[in-house]
N, CA, C and O of each residue as an XYZ file, in Angstrom:
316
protein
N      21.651     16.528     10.730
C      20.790     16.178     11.801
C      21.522     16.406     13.123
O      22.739     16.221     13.092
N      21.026     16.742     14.160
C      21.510     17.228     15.143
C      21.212     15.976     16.338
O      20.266     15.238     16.616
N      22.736     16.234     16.901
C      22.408     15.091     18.224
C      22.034     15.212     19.238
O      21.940     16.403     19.534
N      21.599     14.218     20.382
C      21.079     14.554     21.695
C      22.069     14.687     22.487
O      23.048     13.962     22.306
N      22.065     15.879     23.824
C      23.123     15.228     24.207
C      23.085     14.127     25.692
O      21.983     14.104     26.242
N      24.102     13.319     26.290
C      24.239     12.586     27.154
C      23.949     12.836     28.164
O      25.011     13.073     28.739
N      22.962     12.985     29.004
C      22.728     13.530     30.620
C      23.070     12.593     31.460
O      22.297     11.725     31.866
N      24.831     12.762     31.930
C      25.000     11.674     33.200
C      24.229     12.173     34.478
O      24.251     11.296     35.341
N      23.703     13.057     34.785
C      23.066     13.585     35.916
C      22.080     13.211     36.201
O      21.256     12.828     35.371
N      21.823     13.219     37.884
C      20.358     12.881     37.714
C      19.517     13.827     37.846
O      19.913     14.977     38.040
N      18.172     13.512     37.762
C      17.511     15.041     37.559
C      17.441     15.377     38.758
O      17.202     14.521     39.609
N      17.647     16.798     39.118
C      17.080     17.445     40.336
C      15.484     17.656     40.547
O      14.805     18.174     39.660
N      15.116     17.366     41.368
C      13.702     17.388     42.169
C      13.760     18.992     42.284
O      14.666     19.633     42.816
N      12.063     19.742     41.389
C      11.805     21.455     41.599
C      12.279     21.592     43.405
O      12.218     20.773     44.322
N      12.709     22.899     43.346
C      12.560     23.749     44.396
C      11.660     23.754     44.939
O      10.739     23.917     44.139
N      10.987     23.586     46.829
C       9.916     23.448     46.709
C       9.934     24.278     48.556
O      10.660     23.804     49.429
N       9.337     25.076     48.728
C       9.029     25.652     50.426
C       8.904     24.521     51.306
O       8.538     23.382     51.019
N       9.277     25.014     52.469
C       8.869     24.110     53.578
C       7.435     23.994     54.030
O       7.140     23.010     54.707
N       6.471     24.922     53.723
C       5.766     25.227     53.841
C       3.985     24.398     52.600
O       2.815     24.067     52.791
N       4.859     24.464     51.605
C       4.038     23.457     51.143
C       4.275     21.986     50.834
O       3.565     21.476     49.968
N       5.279     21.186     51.504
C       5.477     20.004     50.857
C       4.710     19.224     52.113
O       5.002     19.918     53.087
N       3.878     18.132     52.572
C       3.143     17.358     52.591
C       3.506     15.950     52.625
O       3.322     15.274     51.613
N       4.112     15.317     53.907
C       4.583     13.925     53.817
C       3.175     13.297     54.861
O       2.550     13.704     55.841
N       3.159     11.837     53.779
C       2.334     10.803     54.311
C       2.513      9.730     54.597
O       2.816      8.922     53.720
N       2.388      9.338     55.951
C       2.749      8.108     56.186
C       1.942      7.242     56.139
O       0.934      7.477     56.806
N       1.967      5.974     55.427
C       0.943      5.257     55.550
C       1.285      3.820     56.644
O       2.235      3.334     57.259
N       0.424      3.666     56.496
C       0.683      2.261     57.740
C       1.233      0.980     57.743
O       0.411      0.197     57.266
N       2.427      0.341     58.126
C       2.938     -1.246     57.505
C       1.810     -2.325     56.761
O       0.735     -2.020     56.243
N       2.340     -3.486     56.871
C       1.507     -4.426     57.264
C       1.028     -4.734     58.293
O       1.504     -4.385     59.374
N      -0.029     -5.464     58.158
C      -0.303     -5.327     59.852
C       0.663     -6.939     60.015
O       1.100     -7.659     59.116
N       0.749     -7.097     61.498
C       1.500     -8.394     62.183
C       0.557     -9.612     61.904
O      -0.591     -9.811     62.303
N       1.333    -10.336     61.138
C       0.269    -11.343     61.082
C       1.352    -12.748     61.967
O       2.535    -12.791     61.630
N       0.992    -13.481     62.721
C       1.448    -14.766     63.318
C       0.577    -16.026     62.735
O      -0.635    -16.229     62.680
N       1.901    -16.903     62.259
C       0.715    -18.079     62.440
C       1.543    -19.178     63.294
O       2.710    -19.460     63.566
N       0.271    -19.611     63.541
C       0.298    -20.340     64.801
C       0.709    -21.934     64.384
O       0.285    -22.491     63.371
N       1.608    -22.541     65.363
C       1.784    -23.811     64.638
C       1.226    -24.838     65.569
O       1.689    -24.937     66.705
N       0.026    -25.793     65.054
C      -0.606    -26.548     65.887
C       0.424    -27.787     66.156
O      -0.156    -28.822     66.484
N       1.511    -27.850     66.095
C       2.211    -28.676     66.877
C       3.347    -28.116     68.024
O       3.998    -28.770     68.838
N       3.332    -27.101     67.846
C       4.051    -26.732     69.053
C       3.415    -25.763     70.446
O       3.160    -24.559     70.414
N       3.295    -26.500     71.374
C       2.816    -26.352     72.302
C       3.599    -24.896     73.399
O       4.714    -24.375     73.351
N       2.362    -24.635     74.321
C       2.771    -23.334     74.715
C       2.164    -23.022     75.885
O       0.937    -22.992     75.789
N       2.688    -22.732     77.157
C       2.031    -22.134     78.513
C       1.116    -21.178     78.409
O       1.196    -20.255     77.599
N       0.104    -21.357     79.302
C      -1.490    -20.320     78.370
C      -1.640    -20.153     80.321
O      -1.198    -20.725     81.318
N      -2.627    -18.900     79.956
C      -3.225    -18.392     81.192
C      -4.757    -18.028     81.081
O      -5.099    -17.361     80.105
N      -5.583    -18.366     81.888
C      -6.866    -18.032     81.884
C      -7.151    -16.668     82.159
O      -6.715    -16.224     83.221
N      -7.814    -15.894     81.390
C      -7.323    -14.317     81.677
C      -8.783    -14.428     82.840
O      -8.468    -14.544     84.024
N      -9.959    -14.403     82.590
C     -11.029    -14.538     83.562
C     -10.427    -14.612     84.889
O     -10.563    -13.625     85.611
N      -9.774    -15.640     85.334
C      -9.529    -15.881     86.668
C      -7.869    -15.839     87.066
O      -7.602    -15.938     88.264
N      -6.732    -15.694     86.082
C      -5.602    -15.609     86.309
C      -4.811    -16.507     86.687
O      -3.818    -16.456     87.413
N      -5.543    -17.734     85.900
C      -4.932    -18.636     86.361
C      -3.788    -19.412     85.721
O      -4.137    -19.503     84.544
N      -2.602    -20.027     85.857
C      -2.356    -20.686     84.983
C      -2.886    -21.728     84.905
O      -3.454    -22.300     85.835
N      -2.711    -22.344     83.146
C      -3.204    -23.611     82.640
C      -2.168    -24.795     83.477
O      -0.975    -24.645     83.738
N      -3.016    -25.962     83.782
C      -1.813    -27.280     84.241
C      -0.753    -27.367     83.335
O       0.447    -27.251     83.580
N      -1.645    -27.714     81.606
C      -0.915    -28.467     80.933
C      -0.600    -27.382     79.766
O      -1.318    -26.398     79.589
N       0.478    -27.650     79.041
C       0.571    -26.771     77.914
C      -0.209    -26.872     76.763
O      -0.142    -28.039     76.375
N      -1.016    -26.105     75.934
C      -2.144    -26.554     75.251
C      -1.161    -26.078     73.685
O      -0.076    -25.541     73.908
N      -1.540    -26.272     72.291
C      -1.082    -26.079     71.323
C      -1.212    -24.701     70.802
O      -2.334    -24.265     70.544
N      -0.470    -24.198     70.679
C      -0.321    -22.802     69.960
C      -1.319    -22.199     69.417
O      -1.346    -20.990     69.652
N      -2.375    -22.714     68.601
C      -3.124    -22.605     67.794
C      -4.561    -22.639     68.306
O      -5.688    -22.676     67.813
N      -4.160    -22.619     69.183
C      -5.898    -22.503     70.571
C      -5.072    -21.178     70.264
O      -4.655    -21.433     69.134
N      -4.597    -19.948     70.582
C      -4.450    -19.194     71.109
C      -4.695    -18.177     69.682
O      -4.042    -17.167     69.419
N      -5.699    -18.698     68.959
C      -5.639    -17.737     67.691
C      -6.995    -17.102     67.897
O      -7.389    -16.280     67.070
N      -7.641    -17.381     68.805
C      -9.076    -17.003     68.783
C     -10.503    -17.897     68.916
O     -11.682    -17.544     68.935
N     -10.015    -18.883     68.979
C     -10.985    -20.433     69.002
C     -11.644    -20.177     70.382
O     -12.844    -19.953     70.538
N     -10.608    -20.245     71.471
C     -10.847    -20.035     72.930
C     -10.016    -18.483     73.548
O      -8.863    -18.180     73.854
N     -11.233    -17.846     73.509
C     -11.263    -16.131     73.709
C     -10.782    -16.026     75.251
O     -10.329    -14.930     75.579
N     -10.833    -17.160     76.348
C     -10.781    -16.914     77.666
C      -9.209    -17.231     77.503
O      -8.651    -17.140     78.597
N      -8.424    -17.542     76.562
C      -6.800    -18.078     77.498
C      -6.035    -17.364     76.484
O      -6.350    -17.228     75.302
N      -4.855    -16.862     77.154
C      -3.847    -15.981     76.292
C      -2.612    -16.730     76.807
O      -2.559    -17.599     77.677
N      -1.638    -16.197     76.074
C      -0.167    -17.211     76.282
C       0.792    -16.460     77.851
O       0.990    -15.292     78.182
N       1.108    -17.515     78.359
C       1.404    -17.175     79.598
C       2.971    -16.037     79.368
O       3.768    -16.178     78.440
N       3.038    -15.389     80.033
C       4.460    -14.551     79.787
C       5.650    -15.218     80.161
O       5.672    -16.089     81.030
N       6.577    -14.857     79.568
C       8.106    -15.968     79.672
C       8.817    -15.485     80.710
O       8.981    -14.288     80.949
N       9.305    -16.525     81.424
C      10.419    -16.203     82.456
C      11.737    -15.710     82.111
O      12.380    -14.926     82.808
N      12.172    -16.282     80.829
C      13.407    -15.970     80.131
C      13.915    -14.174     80.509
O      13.200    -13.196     80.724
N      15.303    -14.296     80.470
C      15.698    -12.745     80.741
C      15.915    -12.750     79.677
O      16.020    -13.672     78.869
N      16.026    -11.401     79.566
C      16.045    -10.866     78.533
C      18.085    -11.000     77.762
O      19.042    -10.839     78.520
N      18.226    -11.240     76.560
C      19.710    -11.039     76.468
C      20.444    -12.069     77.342
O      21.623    -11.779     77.547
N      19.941    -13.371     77.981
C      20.912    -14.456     78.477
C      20.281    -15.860     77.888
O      20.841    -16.933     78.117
């Protein structure tokens, strides 16, 4: 009976043109955030540009109330 033999190699991928090979990218996940209703957050009224007095909870800002988005941070960047 005859034996197999051992292929430490790995297989090589056919020869293939530049011309016909075909890369697809498909798309991540999308970003998902969740929002934590206990931690609070500076919001801005986009309608009128205003800022909010008080800081409202994170979780307004998921879509409940369509008029206020989160105010932008003063923080520099890298300090």
């Amino acid at each position: 009976m005859a034996t197999q033999k051992q292929v430490t190699e790995p297989a090589k991928a056919p020869a293939a043109d530049s011309m016909s090979v075909h890369t697809v990218t498909e798309p991540g996940p999308a970003q998902r955030h969740d929002y934590d209703p206990n931690k609070r957050v500076k919001a801005v009224d986009k309608n009128t540009g205003e800022a909010i007095r008080r800081t409202v909870p994170e979780s307004w800002l998921d879509g409940r109330f369509p008029n206020i988005k989160a105010a932008p941070s003063n923080k520099k960047e890298g300090k």
